[in-house]
C-alpha positions as CSV (number, residue, x, y, z in Angstrom):
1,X,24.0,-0.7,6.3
2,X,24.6,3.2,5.4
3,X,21.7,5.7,6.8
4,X,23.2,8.2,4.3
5,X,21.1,8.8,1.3
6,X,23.3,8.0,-2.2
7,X,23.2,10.3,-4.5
8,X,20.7,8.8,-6.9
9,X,18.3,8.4,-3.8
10,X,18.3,12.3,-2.6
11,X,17.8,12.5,-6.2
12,X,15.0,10.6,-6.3
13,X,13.7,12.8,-3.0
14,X,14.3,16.1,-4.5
15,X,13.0,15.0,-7.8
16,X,9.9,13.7,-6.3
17,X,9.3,17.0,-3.8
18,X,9.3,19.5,-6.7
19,X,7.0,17.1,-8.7
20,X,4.9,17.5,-6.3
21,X,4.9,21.5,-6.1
22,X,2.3,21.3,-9.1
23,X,-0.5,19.4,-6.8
24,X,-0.7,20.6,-3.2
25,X,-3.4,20.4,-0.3
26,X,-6.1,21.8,-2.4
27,X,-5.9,19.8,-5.3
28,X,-6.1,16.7,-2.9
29,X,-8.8,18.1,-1.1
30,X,-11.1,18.6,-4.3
31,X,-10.0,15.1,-5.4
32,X,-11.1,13.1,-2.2
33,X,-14.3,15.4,-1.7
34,X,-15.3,14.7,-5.4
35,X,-14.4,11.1,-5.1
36,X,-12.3,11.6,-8.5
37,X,-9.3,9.6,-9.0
38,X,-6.2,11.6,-9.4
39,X,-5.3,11.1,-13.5
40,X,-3.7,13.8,-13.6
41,X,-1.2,13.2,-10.6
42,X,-0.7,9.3,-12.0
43,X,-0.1,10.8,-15.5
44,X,2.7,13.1,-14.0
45,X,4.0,10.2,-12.2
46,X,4.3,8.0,-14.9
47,X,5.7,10.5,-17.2
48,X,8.7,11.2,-14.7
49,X,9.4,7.3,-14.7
50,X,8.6,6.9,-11.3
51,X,6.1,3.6,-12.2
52,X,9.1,1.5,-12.9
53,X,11.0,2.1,-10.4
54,X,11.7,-1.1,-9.2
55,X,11.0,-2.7,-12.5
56,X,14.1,-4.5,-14.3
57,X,15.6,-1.9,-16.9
58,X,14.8,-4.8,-19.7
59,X,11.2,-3.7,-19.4
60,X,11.6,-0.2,-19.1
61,X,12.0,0.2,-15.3
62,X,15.0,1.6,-13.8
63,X,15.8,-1.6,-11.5
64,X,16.1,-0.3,-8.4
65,X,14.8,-1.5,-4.7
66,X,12.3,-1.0,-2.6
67,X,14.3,1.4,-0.9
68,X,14.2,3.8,-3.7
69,X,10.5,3.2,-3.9
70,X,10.0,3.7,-0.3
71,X,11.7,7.1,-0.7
72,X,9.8,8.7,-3.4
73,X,6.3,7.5,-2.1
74,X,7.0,8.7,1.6
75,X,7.4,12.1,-0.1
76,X,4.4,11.9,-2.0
77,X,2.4,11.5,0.9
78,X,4.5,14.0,2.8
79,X,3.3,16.4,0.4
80,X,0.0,16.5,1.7
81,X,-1.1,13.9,-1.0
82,X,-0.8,11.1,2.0
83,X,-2.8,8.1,0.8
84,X,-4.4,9.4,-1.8
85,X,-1.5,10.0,-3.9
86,X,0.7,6.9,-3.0
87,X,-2.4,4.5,-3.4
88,X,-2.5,5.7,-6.6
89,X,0.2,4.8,-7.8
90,X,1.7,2.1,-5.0
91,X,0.3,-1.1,-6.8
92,X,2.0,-0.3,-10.3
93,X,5.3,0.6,-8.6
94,X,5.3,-3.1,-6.6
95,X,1.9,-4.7,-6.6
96,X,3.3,-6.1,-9.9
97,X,6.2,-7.9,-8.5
98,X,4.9,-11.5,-8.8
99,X,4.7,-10.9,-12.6
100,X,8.2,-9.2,-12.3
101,X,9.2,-12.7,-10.4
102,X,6.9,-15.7,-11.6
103,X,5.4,-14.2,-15.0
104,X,6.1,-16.2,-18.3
105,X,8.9,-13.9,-20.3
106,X,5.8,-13.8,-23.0
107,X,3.7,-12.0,-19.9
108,X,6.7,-9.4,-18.9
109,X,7.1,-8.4,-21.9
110,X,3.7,-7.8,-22.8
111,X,2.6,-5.8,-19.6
112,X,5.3,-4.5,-17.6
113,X,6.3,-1.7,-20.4
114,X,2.5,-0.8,-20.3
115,X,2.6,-0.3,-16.3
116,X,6.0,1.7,-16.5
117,X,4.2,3.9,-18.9
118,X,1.2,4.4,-17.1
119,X,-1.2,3.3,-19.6
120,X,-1.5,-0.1,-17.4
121,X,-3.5,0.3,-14.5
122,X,-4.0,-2.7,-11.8
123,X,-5.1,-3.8,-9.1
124,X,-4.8,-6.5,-6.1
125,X,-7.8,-9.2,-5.7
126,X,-6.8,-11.2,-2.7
127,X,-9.1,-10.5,0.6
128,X,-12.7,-12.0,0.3
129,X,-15.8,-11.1,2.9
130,X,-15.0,-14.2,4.7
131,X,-11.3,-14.4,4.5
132,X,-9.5,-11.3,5.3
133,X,-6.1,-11.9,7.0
134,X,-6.5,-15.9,6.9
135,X,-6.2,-15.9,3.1
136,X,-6.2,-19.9,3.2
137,X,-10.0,-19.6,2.9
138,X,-10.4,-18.1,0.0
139,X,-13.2,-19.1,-1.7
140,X,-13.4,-17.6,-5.6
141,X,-12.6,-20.8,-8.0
142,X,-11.0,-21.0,-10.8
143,X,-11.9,-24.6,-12.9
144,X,-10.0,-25.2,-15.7
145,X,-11.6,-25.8,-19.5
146,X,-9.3,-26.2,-22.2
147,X,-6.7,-23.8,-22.7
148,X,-8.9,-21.9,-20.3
149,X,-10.0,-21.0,-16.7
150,X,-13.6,-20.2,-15.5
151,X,-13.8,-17.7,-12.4
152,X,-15.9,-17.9,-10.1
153,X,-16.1,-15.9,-6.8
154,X,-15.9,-12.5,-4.9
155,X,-13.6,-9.7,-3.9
156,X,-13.5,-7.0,-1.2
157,X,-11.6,-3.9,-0.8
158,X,-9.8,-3.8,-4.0
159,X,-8.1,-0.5,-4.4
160,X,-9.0,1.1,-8.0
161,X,-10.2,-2.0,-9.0
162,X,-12.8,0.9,-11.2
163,X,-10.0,2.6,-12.8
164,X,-8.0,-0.6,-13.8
165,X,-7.4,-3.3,-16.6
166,X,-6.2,-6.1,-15.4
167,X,-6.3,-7.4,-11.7
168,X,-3.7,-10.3,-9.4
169,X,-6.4,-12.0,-9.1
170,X,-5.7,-15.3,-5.9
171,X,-8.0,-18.0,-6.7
172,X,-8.3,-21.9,-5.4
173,X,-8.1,-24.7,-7.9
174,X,-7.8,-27.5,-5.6
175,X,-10.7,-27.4,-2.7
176,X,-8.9,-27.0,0.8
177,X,-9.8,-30.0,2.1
178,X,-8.0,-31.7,-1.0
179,X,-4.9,-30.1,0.2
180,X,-2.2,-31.4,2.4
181,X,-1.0,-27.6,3.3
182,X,-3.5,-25.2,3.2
183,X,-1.1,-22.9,1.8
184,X,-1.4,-25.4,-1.6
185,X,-3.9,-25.2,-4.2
186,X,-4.2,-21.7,-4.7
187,X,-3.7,-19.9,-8.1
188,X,-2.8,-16.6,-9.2
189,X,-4.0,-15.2,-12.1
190,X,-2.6,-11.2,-14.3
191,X,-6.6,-11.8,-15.5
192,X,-8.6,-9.0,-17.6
193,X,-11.6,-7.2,-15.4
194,X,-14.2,-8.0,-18.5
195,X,-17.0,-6.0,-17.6
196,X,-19.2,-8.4,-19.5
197,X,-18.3,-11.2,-16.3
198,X,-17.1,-8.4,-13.5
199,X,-18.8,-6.7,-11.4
200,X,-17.6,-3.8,-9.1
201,X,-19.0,-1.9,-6.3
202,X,-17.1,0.6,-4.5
203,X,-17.7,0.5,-0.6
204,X,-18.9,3.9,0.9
205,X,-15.8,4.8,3.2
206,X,-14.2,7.3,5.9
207,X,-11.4,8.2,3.7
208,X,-8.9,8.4,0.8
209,X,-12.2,8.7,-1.4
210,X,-10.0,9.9,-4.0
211,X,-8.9,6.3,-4.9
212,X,-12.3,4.3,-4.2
213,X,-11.8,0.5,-2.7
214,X,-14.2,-1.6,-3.9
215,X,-16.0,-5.3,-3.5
216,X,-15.9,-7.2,-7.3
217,X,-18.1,-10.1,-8.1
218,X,-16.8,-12.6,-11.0
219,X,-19.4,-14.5,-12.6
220,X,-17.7,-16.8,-15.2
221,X,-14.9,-14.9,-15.6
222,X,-12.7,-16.7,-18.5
223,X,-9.4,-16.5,-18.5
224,X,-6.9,-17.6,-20.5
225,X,-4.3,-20.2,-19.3
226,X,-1.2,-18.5,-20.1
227,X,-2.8,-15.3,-18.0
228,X,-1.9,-17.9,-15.2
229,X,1.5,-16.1,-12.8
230,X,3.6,-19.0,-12.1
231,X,2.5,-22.5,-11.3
232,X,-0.9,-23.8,-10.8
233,X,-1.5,-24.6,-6.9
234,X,1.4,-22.3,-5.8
235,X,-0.2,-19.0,-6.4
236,X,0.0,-18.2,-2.4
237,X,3.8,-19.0,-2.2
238,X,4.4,-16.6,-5.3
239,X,2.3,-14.0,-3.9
240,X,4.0,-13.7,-0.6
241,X,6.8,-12.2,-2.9
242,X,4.6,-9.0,-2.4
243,X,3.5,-8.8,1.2
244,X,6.9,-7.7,2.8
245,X,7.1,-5.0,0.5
246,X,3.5,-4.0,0.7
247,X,4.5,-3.1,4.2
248,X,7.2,-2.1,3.8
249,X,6.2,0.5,1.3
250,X,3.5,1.0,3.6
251,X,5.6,2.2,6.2
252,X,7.5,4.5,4.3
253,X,3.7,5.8,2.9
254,X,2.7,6.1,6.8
255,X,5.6,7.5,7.6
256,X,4.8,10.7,5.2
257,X,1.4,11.1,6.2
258,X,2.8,11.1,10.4
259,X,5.7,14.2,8.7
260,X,2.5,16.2,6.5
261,X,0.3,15.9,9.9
262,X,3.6,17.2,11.8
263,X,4.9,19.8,9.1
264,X,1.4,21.6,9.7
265,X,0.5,21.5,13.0
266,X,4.2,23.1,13.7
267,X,3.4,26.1,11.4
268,X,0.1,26.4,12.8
269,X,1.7,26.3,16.3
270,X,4.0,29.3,15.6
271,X,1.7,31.2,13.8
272,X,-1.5,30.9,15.8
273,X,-1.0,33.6,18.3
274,X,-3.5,33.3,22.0
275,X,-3.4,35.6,24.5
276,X,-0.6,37.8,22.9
277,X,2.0,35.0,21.7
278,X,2.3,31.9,20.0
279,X,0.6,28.6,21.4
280,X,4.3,26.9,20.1
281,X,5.4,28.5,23.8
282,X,3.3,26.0,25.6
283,X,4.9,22.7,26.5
284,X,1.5,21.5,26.2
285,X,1.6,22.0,22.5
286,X,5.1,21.6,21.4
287,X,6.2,18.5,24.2
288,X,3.5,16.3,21.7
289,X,4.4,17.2,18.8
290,X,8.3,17.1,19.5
291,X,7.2,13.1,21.2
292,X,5.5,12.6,17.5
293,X,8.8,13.4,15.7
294,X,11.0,11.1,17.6
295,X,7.9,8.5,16.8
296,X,8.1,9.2,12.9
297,X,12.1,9.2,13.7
298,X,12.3,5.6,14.7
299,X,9.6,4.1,12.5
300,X,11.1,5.2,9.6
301,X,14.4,3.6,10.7
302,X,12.8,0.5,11.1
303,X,11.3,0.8,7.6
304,X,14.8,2.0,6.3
305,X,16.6,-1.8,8.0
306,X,13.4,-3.6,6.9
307,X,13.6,-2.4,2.9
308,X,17.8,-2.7,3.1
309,X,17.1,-6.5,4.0
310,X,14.9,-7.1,1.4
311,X,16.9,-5.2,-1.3
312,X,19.6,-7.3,-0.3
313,X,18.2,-10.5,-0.5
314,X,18.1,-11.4,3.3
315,X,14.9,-12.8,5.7
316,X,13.0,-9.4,6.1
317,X,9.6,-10.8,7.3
318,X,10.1,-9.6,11.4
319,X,11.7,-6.4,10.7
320,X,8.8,-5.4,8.0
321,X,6.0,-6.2,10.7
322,X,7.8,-3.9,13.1
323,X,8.6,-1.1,10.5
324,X,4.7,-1.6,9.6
325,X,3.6,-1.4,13.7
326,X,5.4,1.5,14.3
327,X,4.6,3.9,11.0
328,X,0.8,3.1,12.0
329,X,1.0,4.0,15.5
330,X,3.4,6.9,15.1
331,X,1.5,8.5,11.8
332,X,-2.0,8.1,13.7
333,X,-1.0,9.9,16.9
334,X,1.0,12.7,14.7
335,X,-2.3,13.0,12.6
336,X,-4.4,13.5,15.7
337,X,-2.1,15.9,17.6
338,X,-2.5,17.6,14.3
339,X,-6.0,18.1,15.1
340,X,-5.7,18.9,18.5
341,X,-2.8,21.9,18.0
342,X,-5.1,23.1,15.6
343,X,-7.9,23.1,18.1
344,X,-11.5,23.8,16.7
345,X,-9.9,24.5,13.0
346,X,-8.7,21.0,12.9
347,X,-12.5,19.8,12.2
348,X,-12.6,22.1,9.3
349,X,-11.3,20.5,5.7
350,X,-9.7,24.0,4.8
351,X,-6.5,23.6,7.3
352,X,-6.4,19.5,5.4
353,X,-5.5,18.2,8.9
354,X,-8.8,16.2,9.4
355,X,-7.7,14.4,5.7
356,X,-4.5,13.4,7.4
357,X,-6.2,12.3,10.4
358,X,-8.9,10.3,8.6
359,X,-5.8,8.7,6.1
360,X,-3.6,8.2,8.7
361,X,-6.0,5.8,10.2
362,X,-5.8,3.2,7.3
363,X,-2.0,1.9,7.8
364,X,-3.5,0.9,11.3
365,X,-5.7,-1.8,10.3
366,X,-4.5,-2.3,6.3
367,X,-2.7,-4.5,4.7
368,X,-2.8,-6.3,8.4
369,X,-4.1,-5.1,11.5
370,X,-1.7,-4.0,14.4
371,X,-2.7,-7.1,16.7
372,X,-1.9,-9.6,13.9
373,X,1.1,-8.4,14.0
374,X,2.0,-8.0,17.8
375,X,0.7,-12.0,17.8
376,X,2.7,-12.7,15.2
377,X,6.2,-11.2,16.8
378,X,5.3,-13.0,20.1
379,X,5.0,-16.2,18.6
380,X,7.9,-16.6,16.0
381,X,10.3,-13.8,17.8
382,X,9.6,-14.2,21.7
383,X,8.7,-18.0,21.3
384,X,5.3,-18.0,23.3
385,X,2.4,-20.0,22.3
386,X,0.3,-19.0,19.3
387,X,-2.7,-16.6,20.1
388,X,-5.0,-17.3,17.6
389,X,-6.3,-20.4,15.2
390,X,-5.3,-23.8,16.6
391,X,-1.8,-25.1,16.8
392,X,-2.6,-27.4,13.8
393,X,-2.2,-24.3,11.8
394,X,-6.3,-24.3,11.2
């Protein structure tokens, strides 16, 4: 494993940092206050070819790894953008990747041109009000008719399920109890969010309101069979192709809000001047913010081993959980040092700091919450008993 960045890779960085020269803090201030998703930014985005990054160069990506993809969207959201910007765009650069791996050729080549391009936008419908992180519960049904499937079900915290076309929509054909693993008889579906059978609400939250998440109700949803991903009943297997580079990603996304949070409560530390000199003097200030960077340090090369893994084709799942643990804990506590350097002005949106703080919060308890993760790592990595559901695997 080289830590050196190849030349196509600082490319991609110093491609993706003057890109973002043309939408600073204000723009993405105005954007979450107005609850407006960021066209403009996604247009820009797509335009540079940053969409397909990791898509194969057969379908208009560039066909590169989620290392490259980790770079450019850690410096979107080190560019103040944080969350806001990389949810954006996140799910069309690898939310897409179980068409990339189990679509029909007749499905790849129909969509995954449209996503590089931008004019595709989708999203992710996995997590339901009663099964979050134990997705084997799922609910929604899909019941074959024909050459056809009727949805049935609901959806929570989709991100821009509002501003997209199409949805990964995980469904259950076969009942649970039917099943012999409850991993089994679960279907995944690229379907169409027909407004005429959809139904979306977005959720009143505490940040990154410029990309809304949202609860979506399918009331006879039909679908076509060949929108089906894959094999019917395997829909879970095929989707964990995305989870370890959802975190992954994540990470490197985290890991850019922890450096913006850092970046400006530095400057403000040097340039705020108390009783005749700079609060940067006191150890009080700088000792934080210098424990912060060592933080951001280390996660980010834990998300650096956990995306070289997966772009090499080796077992990845540990090392993503870790990379995921520490970019949460080490961009939160940047985030709210942030704050506290800035003292009173941190509470005030003008100095942006409080829009870190309230992002920076999100990769703590999304795509999976910190103590899922800590029970998972003692269980398969230390060996100790499992915390949590029964030993049956229920």
């Amino acid at each position: 494993m080289d830590f050196a960045y190849t030349t196509e890779q600082e490319g991609i960085r110093q491609s993706i940092q003057s890109l973002m020269k043309d939408f600073p803090d204000e723009y993405w201030m105005k954007r979450d206050q107005a609850h407006e998703f960021p066209m403009d930014f996604h247009n820009a985005i797509a335009k540079a070819g940053y969409l397909g990054l990791v898509i194969p160069e057969e379908y208009g990506g560039s066909g590169l790894g989620i290392t490259e993809a980790g770079i450019a969207l850690m410096e979107v959201a080190a560019s103040g953008a944080c969350f806001n910007g990389a949810s954006s765009i996140h799910l069309s650069i690898f939310g897409i990747n179980p068409v990339v791996k189990h679509g029909s050729e007749e499905m790849r080549r129909k969509y995954l041109p449209r996503v590089v391009s931008g004019d595709l936008h989708i999203c992710f419908g996995v997590t339901e009000p009663d099964a979050g992180t134990d997705t084997t519960r799922i609910s929604t049904r899909a019941v074959r008719d024909g050459d056809r499937y009727i949805i049935n079900g609901k959806k929570v915290w989709l991100t821009k399920a509002g501003d997209s076309q199409k949805v990964l929509l995980l469904t259950r054909t076969t009942p649970l109890e039917e099943c012999k693993k409850r991993t089994d008889g679960m279907t995944l579906f690229f379907a169409d969010l027909d407004p005429s059978a959809v139904t979306i609400r977005p959720i009143s939250k505490m940040g990154r309101n410029a990309v809304a998440s949202n609860e979506v109700f399918f009331d006879n949803l039909s679908v076509p069979a060949a929108d089906l991903v894959g094999q019917e009943g395997r829909g879970f297997h095929h989707l964990l192709d995305g989870l370890n580079p959802e975190r992954i990603l994540g990470s490197y996304e985290g890991i850019g809000v922890g450096r913006a949070a850092l970046n400006r409560a530095a400057q403000y530390a040097k340039d705020r001047h108390v009783f005749g000199r700079p609060i940067g003097e006191n150890q009080g200030i700088q000792l934080p913010l210098a424990d912060s960077l060592a933080r951001l340090h280390g996660a980010e090369l834990a998300a650096q081993k956990a995306a070289w893994l997966y772009d090499t084709g080796q077992p990845c799942g540990t090392e993503a959980n870790i990379a995921k643990f520490l970019a949460g804990e080490a961009a939160f506590q940047a985030a709210d040092r942030a704050v506290q350097t800035h003292g009173g002005f941190g509470y005030a949106s003008e100095y942006h700091v409080e829009r870190y703080f309230r992002e920076a919060r999100l990769i703590r308890i999304a795509p999976i919450s910190e103590n899922l993760i800590l029970a998972g790592l003692a269980e398969h990595v230390l060996g100790l008993p499992r915390s949590y559901g029964r030993s049956d695997g229920s």
